[in-house]
TORVEX-824867 format. One record per atom (N, C-alpha, C): residue number from 1; residue in one letter; x, y, z. Coordinates in Angstrom, 2 decimals. Example, Ala and Ser with C-alpha at 12.3 -4.5 7.8 and 13.67 -1.06 7.14 Angstrom:
BEGIN
resi  resn  east  north  up
1  a  13.19  -5.69  7.80
1  a  12.30  -4.50  7.80
1  a  13.20  -3.30  7.80
2  s  12.85  -2.25  7.08
2  s  13.67  -1.06  7.14
2  s  12.90  0.03  7.87
***
This chain:
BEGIN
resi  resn  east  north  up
1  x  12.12  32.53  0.64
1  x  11.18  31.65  -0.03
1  x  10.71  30.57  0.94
2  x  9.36  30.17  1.21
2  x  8.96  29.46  2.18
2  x  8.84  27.71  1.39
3  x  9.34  26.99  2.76
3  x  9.26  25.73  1.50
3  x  7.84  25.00  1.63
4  x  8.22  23.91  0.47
4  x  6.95  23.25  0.21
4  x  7.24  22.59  0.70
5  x  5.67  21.59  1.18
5  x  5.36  20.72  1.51
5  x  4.93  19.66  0.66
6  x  4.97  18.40  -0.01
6  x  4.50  17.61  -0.95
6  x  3.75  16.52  0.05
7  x  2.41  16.17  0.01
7  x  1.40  15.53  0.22
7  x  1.15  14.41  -1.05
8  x  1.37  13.15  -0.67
8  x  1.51  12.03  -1.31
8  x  -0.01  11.38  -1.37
9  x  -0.64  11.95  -2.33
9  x  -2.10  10.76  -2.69
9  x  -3.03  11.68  -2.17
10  x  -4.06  11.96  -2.99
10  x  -5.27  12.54  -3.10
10  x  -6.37  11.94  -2.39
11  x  -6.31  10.85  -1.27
11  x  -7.27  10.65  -0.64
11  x  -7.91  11.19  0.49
12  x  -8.73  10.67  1.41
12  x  -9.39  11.17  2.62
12  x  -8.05  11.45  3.30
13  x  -7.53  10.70  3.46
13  x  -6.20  11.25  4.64
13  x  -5.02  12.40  3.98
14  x  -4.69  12.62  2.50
14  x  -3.75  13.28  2.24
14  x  -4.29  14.74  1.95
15  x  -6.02  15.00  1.37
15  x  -6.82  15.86  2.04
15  x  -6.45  16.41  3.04
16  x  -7.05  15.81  3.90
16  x  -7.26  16.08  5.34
16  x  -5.96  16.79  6.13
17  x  -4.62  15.92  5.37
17  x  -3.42  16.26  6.05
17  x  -3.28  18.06  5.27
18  x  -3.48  18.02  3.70
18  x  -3.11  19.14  2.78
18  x  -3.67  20.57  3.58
19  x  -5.22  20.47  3.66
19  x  -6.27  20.99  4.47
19  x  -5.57  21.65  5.77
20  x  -5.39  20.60  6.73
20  x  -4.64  21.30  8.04
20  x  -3.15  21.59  7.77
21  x  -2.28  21.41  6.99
21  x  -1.32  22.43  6.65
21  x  -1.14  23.54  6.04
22  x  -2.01  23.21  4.85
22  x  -2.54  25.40  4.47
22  x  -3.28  25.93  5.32
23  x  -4.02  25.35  6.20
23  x  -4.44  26.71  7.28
23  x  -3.58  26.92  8.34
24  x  -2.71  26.00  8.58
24  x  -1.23  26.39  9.22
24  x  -0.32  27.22  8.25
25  x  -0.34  27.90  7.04
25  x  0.16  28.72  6.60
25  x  1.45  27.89  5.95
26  x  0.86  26.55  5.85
26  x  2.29  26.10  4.43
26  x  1.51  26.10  3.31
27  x  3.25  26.16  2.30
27  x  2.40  25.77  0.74
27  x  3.08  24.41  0.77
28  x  1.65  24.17  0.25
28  x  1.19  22.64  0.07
28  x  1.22  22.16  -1.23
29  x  1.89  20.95  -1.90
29  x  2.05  20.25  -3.18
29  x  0.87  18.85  -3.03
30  x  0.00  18.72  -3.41
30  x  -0.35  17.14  -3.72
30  x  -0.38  17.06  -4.90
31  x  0.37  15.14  -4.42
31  x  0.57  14.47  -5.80
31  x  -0.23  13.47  -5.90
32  x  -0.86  13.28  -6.65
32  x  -1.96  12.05  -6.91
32  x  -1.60  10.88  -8.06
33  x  -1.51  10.12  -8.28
33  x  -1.36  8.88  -9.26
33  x  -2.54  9.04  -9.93
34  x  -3.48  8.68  -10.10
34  x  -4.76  8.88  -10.72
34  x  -5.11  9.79  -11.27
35  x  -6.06  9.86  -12.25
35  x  -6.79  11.47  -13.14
35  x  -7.90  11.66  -12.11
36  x  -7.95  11.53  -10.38
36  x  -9.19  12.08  -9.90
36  x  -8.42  12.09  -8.53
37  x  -9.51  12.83  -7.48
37  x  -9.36  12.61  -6.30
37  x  -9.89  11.60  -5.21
38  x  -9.70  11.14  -4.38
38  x  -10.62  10.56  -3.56
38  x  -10.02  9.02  -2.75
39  x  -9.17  8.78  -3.50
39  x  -8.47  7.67  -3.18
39  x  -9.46  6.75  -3.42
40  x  -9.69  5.77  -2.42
40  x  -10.30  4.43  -2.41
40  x  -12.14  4.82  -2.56
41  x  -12.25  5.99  -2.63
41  x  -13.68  6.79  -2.37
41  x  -14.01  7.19  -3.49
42  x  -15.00  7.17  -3.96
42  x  -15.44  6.94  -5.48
42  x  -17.03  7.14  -5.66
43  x  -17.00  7.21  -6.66
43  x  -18.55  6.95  -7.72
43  x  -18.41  6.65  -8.76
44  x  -19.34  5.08  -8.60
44  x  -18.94  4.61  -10.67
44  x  -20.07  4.24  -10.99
45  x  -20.17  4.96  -11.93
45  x  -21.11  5.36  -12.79
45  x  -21.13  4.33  -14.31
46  x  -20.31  3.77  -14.36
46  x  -20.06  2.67  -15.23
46  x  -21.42  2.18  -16.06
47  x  -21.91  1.51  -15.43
47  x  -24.00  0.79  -15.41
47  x  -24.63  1.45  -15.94
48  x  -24.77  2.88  -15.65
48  x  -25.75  3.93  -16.03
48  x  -26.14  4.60  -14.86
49  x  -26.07  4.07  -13.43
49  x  -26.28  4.99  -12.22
49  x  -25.08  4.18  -10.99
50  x  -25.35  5.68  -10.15
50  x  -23.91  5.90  -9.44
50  x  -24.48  4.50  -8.15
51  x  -22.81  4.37  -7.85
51  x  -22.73  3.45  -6.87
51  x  -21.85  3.95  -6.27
52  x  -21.75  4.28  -4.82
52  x  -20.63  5.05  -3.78
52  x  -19.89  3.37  -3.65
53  x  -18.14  4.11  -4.04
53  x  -17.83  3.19  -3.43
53  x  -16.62  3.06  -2.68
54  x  -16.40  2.15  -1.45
54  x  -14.76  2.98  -0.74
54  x  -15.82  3.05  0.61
55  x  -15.13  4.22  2.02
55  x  -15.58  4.42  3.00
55  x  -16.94  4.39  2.86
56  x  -17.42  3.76  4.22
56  x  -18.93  3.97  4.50
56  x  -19.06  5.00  5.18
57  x  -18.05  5.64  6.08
57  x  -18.42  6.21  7.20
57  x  -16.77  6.88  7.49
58  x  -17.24  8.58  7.23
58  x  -15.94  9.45  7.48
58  x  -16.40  10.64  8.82
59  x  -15.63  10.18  9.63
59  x  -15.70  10.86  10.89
59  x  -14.10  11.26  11.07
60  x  -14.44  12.16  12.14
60  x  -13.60  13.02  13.04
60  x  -13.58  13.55  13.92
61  x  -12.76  13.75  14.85
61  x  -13.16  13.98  15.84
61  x  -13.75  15.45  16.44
62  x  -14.36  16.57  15.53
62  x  -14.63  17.54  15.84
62  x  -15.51  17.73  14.06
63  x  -16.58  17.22  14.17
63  x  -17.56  17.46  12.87
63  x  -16.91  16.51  11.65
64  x  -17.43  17.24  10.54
64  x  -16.63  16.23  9.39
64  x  -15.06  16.88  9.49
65  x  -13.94  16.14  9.09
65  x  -12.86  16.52  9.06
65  x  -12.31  16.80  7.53
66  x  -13.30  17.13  6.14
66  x  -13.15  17.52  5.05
66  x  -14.46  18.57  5.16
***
């Protein structure tokens, strides 16, 4: 039985980490606190129209890294 991995928080970085360990061939657990993904990265829609809110600017060093 191959073990798991548990990935702590649904944001840009626990993504990113989840992402490059299943294509390294682990199984991967994320756990998120929240009913969504994204961490600090968002859209609220609250008003009646969306407002991005969280990172301005997600780079990496080889294209987008999500």
């Amino acid at each position: 039985m191959q073990e798991e991995i548990i990935v702590i928080g649904a944001g840009m970085a626990g993504l990113a980490a989840a992402t490059t360990l299943q294509e390294a061939g682990k199984n991967v657990r994320i756990l998120e606190g929240r009913n969504r993904i994204g961490g600090r990265t968002h859209t609220d829609s609250t008003l009646g129209t969306s407002v991005d809110l969280g990172a301005a600017w997600i780079h990496g060093p080889i294209g987008n890294p999500l």
